[in-house]
C-alpha positions in Angstrom: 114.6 109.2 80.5 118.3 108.8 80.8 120.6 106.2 79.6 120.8 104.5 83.3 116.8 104.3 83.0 116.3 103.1 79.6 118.8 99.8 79.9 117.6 98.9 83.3 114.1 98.7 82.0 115.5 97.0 78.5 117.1 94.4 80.9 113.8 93.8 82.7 114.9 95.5 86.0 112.3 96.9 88.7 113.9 100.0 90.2 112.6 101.8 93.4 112.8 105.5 91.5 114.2 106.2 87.7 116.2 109.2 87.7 116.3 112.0 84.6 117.5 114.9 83.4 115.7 118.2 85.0 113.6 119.4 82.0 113.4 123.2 81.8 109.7 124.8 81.9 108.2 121.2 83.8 109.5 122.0 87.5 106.6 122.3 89.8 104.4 120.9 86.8 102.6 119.0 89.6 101.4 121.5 91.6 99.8 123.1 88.3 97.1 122.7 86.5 96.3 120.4 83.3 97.8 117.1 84.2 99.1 118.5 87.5 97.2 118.1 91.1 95.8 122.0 91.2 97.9 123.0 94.4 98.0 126.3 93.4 94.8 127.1 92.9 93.8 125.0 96.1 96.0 127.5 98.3 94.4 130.3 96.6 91.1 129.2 97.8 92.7 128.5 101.1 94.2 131.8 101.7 92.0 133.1 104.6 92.5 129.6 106.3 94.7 128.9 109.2 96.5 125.9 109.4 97.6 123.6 112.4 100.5 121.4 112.1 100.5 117.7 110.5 103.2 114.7 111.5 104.0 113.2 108.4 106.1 109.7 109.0 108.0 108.9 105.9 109.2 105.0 106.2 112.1 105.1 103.9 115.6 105.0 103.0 116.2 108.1 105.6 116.1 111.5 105.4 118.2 114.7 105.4 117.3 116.4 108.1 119.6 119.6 108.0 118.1 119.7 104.4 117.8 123.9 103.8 114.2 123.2 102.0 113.1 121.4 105.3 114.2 123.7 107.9 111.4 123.5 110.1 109.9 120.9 108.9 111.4 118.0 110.5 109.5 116.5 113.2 111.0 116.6 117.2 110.0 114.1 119.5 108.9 116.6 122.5 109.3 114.1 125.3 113.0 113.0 124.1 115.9 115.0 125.2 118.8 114.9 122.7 122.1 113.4 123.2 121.6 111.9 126.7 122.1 108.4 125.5 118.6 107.7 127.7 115.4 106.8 126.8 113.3 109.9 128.6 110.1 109.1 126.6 110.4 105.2 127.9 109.1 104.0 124.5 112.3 101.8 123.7 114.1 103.9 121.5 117.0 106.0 122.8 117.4 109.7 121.6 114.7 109.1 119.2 114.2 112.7 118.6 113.3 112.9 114.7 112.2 109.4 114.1 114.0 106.2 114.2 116.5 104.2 112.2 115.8 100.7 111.9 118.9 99.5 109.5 121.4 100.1 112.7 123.2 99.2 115.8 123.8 100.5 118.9 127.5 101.3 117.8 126.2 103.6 115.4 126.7 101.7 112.6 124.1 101.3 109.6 123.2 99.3 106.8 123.3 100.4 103.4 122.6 97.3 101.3 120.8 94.1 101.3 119.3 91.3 99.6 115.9 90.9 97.5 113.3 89.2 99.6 113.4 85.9 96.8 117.4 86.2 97.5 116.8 85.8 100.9 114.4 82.7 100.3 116.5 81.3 97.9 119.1 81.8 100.1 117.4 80.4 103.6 115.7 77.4 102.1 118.7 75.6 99.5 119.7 73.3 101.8 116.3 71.9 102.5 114.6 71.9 99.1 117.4 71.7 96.6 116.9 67.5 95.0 113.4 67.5 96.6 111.1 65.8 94.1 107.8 68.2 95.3 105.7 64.8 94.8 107.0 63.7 97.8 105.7 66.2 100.2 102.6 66.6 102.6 102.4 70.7 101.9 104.6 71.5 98.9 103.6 75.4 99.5 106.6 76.6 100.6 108.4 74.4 98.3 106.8 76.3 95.4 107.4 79.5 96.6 111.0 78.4 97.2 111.1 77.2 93.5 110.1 80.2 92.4 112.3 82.8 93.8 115.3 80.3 93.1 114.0 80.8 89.2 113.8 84.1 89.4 117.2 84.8 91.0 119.2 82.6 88.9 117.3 84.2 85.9 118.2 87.6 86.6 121.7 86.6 87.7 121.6 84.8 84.3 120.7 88.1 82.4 123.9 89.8 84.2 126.4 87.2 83.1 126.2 88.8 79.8 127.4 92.6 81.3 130.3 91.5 83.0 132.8 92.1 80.5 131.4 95.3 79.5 131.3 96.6 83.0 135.3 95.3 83.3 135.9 97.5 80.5 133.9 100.3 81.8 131.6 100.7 79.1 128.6 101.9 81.3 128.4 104.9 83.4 128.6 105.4 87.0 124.9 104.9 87.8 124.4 101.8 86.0 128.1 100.2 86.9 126.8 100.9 90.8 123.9 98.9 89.8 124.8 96.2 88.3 127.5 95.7 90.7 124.8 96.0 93.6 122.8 93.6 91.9 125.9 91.2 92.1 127.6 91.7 95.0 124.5 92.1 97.7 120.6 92.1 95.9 120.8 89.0 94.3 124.1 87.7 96.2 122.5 84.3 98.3 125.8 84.3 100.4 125.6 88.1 101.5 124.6 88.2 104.7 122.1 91.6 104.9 121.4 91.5 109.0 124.8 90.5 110.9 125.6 94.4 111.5 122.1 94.9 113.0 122.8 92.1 115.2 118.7 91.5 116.0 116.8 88.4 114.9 114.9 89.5 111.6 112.2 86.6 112.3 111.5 87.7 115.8 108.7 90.6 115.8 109.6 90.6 119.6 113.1 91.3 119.3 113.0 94.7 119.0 115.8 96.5 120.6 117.9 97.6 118.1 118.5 100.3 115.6 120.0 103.9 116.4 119.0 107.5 116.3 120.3 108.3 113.0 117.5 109.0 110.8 119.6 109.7 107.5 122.1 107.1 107.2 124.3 106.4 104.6 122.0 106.9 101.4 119.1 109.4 102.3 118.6 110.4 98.4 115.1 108.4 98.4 113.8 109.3 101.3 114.8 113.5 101.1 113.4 113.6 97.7 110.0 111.9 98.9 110.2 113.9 101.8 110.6 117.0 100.2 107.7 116.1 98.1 105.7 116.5 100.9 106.9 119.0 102.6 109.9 121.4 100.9 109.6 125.0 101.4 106.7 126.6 99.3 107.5 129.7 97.4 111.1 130.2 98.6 112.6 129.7 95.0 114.6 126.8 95.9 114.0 123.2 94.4 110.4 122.2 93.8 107.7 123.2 96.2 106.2 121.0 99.2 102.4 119.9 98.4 102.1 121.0 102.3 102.2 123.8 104.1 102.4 122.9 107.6 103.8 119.5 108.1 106.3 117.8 110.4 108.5 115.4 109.1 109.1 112.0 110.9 112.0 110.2 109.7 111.5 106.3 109.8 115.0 104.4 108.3 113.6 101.3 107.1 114.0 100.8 103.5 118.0 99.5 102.2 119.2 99.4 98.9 117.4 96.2 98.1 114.5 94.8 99.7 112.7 96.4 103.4 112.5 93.3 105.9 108.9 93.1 107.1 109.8 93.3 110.8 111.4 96.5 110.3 108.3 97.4 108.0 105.9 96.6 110.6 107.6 98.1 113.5 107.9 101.3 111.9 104.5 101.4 111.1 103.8 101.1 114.9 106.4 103.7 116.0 104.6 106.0 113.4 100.9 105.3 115.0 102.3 105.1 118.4 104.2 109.1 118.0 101.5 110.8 116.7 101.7 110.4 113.0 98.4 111.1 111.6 99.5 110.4 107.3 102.2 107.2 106.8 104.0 107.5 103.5 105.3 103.7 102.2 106.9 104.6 98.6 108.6 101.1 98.7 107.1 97.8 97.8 108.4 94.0 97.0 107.4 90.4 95.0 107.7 88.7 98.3 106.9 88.9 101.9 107.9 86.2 104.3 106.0 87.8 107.4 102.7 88.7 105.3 100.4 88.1 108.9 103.0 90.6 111.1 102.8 93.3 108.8 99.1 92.5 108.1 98.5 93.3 112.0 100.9 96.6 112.2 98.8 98.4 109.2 95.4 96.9 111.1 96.5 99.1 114.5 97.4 102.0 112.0 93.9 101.2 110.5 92.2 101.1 113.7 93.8 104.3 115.1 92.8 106.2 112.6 96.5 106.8 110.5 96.1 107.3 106.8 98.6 104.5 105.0 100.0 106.1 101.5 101.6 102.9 99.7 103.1 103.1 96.3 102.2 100.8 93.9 104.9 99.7 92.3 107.4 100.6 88.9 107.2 96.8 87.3 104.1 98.2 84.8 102.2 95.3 86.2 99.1 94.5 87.5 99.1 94.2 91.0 95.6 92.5 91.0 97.2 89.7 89.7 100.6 89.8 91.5 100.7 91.8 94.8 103.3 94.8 95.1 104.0 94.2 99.0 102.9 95.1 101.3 99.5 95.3 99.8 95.7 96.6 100.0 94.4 93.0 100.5 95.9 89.9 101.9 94.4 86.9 100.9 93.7 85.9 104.4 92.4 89.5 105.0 88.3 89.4 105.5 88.0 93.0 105.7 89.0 95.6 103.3 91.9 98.7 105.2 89.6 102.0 105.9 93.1 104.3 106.2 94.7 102.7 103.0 95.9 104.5 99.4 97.6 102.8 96.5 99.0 104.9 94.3 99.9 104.5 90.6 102.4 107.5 88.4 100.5 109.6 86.2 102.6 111.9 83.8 102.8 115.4 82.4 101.8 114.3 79.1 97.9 114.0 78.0 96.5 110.2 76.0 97.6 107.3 75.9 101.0 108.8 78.0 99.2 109.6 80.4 100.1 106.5 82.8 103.3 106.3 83.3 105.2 103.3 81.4 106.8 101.9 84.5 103.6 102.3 86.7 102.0 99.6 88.4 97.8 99.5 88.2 94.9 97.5 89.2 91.7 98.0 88.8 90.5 96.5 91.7 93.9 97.5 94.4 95.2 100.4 92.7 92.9 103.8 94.2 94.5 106.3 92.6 97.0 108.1 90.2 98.8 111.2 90.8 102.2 112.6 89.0 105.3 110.1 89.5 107.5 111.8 86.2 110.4 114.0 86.5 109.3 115.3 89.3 112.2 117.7 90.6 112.8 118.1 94.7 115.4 117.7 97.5 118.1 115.3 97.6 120.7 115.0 100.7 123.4 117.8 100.9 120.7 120.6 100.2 120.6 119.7 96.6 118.2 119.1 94.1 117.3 116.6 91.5 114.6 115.0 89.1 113.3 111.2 90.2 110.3 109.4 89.2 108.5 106.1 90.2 105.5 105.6 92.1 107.7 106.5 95.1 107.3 109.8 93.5 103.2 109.4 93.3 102.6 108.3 96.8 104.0 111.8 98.6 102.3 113.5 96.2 99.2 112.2 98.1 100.5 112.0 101.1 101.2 115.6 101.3 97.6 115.8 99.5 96.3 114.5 102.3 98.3 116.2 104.6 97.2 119.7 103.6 93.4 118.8 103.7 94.3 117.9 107.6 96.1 120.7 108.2 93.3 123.2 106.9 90.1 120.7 108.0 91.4 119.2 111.2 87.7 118.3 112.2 87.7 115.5 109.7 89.1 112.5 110.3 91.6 110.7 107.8 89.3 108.6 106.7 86.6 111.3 105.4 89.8 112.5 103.9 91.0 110.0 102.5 87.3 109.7 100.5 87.3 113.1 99.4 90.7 112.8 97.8 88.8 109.7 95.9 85.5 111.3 95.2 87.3 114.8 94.0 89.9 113.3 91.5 89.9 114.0 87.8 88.1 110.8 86.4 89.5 110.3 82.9 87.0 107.5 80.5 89.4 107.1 78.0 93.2 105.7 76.9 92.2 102.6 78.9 92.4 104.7 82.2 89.4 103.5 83.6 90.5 100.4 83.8 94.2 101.0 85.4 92.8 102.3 88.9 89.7 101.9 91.5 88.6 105.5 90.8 90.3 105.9 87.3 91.5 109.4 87.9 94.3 111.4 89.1 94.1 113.7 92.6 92.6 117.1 92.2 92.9 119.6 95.3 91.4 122.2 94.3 88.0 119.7 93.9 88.9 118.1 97.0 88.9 121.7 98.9 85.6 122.2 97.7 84.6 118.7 99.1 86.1 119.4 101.8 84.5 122.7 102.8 80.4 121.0 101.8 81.8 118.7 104.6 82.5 121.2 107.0 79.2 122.9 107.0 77.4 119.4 107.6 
């Protein structure tokens, strides 16, 4: 872990992904054995299959497309016809021909930064709550949650105070100077406005024409690396291997440098169902949601139709029983558990009590599964390459987990899948692990093949 790493988590930062140093001798440690997920040895075992192709939607930060370890793996909206400026599929997005981008205007124009969601509150509820003795009113909920973020913000913007002068005199490097001045200037910033250049009511679920057709945007690194997770180039010497073979990648702009809005979150989700998506990957998360119910109802019609959901859990190395990593497995107005749902937590390299990752998020009760989230080495925009870790690092790994199984077993649905991903993992009863996920393991293919082949012959 690099020096950028180490003092954001000293400072009590939550970061989407951690970036390192590539470590010579550990790329492609997933796909290996040991600690690893078995790839290998599943293809092996796979190697008088035939495949048939997988849509992938990866709701994200955007993704290189012209990427050389995703040629031909980018999805293409068959029904759309590029560049004519009309609608030809009549679905409400114009040229959508690899996805959609949610963070932009018509102009062309995209967002690259925004707020926290407990900014945002802060932010939309001062005026109305600042003096308010909370004695005073009917249903002091909102207040609370108001209070809340207001202490959180100020706390962190507190911690920062003490950088400034270091960061005038240039004593950090590059990475963390960007952050911290992100942190100030939009993240925690309550006078930034983070919507204005979308121009679309962020409240309004049924305001949704707006957006554009450019499915990177300004800051794809994110969503490329996840995405070539999932789907890179296997065996062409270049980067880190895909987990899957034969997968089409469908790029859903969604996720900002700060925190996702929920309208954009839900909407996505349906454009993902509603295109032929059969796996979702969601490696982003947040403290706070605003539209909880909205978002609630987008993964239900994913749920419903069938669409595997692969959330990560979080890189706050908390427990998200206790304190949700939105969106989540279980609402608390939510009677009935997700069918098509994942959490994952970051497993590492390392064997013991290392095993977990020390940023990963677990639950026992709303975490399912691990799966490697450490210096894990894959695409980045401009065809290059680069380590990341986090939990958004651990959720593609099962996505394109799940993937492959589809691709290879296309008779079983997702969610037999998605059980035989559970029921196949490498249960570990010591180091506490048990007690950090549902299943207390980490995903195993080469097991999950075999499952998957006794379900076959049924």
């Amino acid at each position: 872990m690099n020096k950028f790493s180490s003092f954001l988590i000293v400072l009590g930062f939550s970061v989407p992904h951690l970036v390192a140093q590539a470590i010579p001798g550990t790329l492609n440690w997933y796909n290996g054995e040991g600690q690893g997920m078995y790839t290998d040895q599943a293809y092996k075992m796979l190697k008088k299959k035939k495949s048939s192709t997988v849509v992938v939607a990866v709701i994200d930060s955007g993704v290189d497309i012209e990427h050389e370890d995703l040629q031909g793996k980018i999805w293409v909206n068959p029904k759309e016809i590029p560049g004519n400026k009309i609608d030809d599929d009549k679905n409400g997005y114009v040229d959508d021909v690899h996805g959609w981008n949610f963070l932009g205007n018509a102009n062309g124009q995209n967002q690259e930064n925004a707020r926290l969601e407990k900014t945002r509150i802060y932010a939309q509820l001062k005026d109305k709550y600042d003096g308010v003795d909370p004695q005073t009113l009917f249903d002091a909920a909102e207040y609370y949650m108001y209070a809340e973020a207001r202490s959180s913000v100020e706390s962190e913007l507190e911690n920062l105070d003490q950088y400034k002068e270091a960061l005038a005199n240039g004593q950090f490097d590059a990475e963390t100077k960007k952050y911290i001045e992100d942190q100030l200037n939009y993240n925690l910033n309550i006078y930034y406005d983070d919507r204005s250049l979308i121009g679309d009511n962020p409240d309004d679920f049924t305001d949704t024409h707006y957006g554009n057709s450019d499915v990177e945007g300004p800051d794809a690194l994110h969503g490329t690396h996840v995405s070539g997770i999932i789907a890179a180039i296997r065996g062409n010497n270049k980067g880190g291997d895909g987990v899957a073979d034969n997968v089409k990648i469908m790029s859903l702009r969604a996720v900002p440098n700060g925190d996702e809005r929920d309208k954009d979150i839900a909407l996505a989700i349906r454009y993902a169902v509603d295109n032929g998506a059969q796996v979702i990957n969601m490696s982003f998360g947040k403290d706070y949601s605003t539209h909880q119910y909205e978002v609630y109802q987008a993964m239900l019609y994913a749920d419903s139709n069938g669409v595997l959901m692969i959330h990560a859990a979080g890189n706050d190395a908390k427990n998200v029983d206790e304190e949700p990593n939105f969106p989540t497995s279980h609402y608390e107005f939510q009677d009935e558990p997700f069918e098509n749902l994942l959490t994952i937590g970051a497993s590492t390299r390392m064997k013991g009590e290392a095993m977990v990752a020390e940023f990963s998020n677990f639950g026992a009760e709303t975490v399912d599964v691990f799966a490697p989230g450490l210096e894990i080495y894959n695409s980045v925009p401009q065809s290059a390459y680069m380590n990341l870790q986090g939990t958004s690092m651990a959720a593609p790994m099962v996505t394109g987990a799940a993937a492959m199984l589809k691709s290879y077993y296309p008779s079983l649905s997702m969610w037999i899948i998605k059980n035989i991903l559970l029921d196949s993992a490498t249960r570990y009863q010591d180091f506490g692990f048990p007690s950090k996920s549902i299943t207390g393991g980490i995903i195993n293919l080469k097991e999950a093949v075999k499952l998957c082949e006794k379900e076959v012959r049924k």
